[in-house]
N, C-alpha and C positions, 0 to 999 in steps of 0.2 A: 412846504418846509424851505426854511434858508437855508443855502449849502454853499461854502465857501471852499472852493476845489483846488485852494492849494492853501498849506499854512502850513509853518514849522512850531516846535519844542525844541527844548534844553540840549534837546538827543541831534539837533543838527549841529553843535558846535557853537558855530556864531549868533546864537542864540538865548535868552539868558528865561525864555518863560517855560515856567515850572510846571509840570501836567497840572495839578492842583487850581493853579492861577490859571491855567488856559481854561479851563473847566469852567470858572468862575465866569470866564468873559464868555463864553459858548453860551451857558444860560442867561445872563446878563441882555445879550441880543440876540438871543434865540437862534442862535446859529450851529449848522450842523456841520461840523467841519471833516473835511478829505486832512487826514495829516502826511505829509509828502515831504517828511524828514531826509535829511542828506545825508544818502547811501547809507542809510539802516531805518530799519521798519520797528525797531527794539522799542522805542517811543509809544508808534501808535498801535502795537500788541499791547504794553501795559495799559495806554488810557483806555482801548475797546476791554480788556479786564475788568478795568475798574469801573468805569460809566458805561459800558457797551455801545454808547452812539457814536460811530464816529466809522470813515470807510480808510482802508487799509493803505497809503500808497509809499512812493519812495522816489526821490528822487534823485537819479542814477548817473552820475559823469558815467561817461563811455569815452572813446578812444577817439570819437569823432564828436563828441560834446555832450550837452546832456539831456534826458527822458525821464518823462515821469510814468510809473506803474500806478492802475489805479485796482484795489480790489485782489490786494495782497496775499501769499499765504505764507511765502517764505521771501527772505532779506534776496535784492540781486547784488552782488558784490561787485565793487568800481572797477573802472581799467579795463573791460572787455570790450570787445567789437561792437560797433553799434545793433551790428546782425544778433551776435550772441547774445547780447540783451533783449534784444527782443522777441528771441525767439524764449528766454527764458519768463518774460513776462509771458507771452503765446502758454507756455507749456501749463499756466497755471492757471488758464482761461481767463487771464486779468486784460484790461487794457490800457492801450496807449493813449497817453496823452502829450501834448505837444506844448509846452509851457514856453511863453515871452519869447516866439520865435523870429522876430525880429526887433528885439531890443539891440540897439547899438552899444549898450555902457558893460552889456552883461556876459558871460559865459552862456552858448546856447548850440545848440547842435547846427553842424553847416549845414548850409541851405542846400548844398548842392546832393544831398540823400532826402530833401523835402517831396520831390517826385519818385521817389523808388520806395517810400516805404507807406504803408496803409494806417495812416492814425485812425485812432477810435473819434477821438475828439481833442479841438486844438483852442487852444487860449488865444480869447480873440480883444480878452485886456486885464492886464496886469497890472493894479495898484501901484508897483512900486518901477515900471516903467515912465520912464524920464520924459519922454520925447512922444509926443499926443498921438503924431505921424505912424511911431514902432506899433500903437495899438490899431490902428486906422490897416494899416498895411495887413497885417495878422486877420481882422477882421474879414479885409478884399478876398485873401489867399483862402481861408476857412469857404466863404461865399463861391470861389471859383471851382474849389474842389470839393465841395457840397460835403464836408466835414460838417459833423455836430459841434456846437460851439460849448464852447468854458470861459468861466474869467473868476479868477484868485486875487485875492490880498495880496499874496508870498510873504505874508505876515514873519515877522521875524520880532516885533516887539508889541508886545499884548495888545496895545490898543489899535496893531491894525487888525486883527482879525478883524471878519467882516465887511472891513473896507469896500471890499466887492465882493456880491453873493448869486447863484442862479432863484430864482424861487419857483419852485417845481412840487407838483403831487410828491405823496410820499411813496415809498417801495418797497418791497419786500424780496426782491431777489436783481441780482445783475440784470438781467434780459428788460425788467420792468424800467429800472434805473434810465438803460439807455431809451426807453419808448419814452417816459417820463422829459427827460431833458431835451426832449425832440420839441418839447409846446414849453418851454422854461420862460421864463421872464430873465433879464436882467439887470442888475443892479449895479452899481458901478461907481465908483469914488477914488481918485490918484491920492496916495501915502504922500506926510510932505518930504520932501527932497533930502532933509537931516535924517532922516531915517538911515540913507544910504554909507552919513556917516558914522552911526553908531554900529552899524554891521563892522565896517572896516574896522572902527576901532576894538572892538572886540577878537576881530580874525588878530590883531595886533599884540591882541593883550595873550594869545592863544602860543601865538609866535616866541614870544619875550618870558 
């Protein structure tokens, strides 16, 4: 199965695809997507409703930047300790994930909690990462500290879903999932650069 481990909906704000249309393109490339909506999970509870395929996540500003939950069951709400969030992903036997953690252009949790805290699994390349280096670097850090690796679209407009995908057996429960993306493939393609402007103008039009 293709699983693309970070993509947003309509429900992150700067966002404009419809569950409906993200569905379409899910099947269109066979893609089984992680949705990892900002700071609410309200999203990907009604698509796993509606189409059932899809894994639960959220992606969380905290106080020291931000984390992504994978394997949701209830929303974590923003502005809390980086600790407190993670222990509130912890409480629900979900995991962390470590998304674009060395992108230079982007919002991303400081480096300096990257050795105190235990990822599950960390992105070691991100579609809509600017700079070849920010995914290179990510990669080294994952490799050094023998994290399991990920790499997301962070699709924000339909046609990036997919962009970048793992391709791994299929699964039937969390435990399998993480055994599963231990032997993964993957795939990988940089969003073009306008992409970055159509987010902005959207946070713009949100603004105004």
């Amino acid at each position: 199965m293709k699983i693309d481990m970070h993509t947003h909906t309509l429900y992150s704000g700067h966002c404009l695809t419809k569950l409906n249309t993200f569905r379409k393109i899910c099947l269109k490339k066979g893609i089984f997507p992680i949705i990892t909506d900002h700071n609410t999970i309200e999203g990907a509870l009604k698509y796993q409703k509606i189409y059932k395929d899809c894994i639960i996540g959220e992606e969380i500003s905290t106080k020291q930047g931000e984390i992504i939950g994978f394997f949701l069951n209830e929303e974590i709400k923003k502005g809390l300790d980086i600790y407190d969030t993670i222990d509130r992903i912890k409480s629900q036997d979900a995991l962390i994930y470590l998304e674009h953690p060395f992108d230079r252009l982007r919002k991303k949790l400081d480096q300096s909690y990257f050795d105190k805290i235990g990822f599950d699994i960390v992105e070691i390349f991100n579609s809509r990462t600017v700079f070849n280096q920010d995914n290179l670097k990510a990669k080294k850090f994952a490799d050094t500290h023998n994290f399991l690796k990920g790499v997301g679209s962070d699709s924000h407009i339909g046609f990036e879903i997919g962009a970048s995908y793992v391709m791994m057996d299929d699964f039937n429960s969390q435990k399998e999932f993480i055994k599963n993306l231990k032997n993964a493939k993957f795939y990988v393609k940089k969003s073009p650069i306008y992409v970055h402007a159509f987010t902005k103008f959207i946070k713009f039009k949100e603004i105004i």
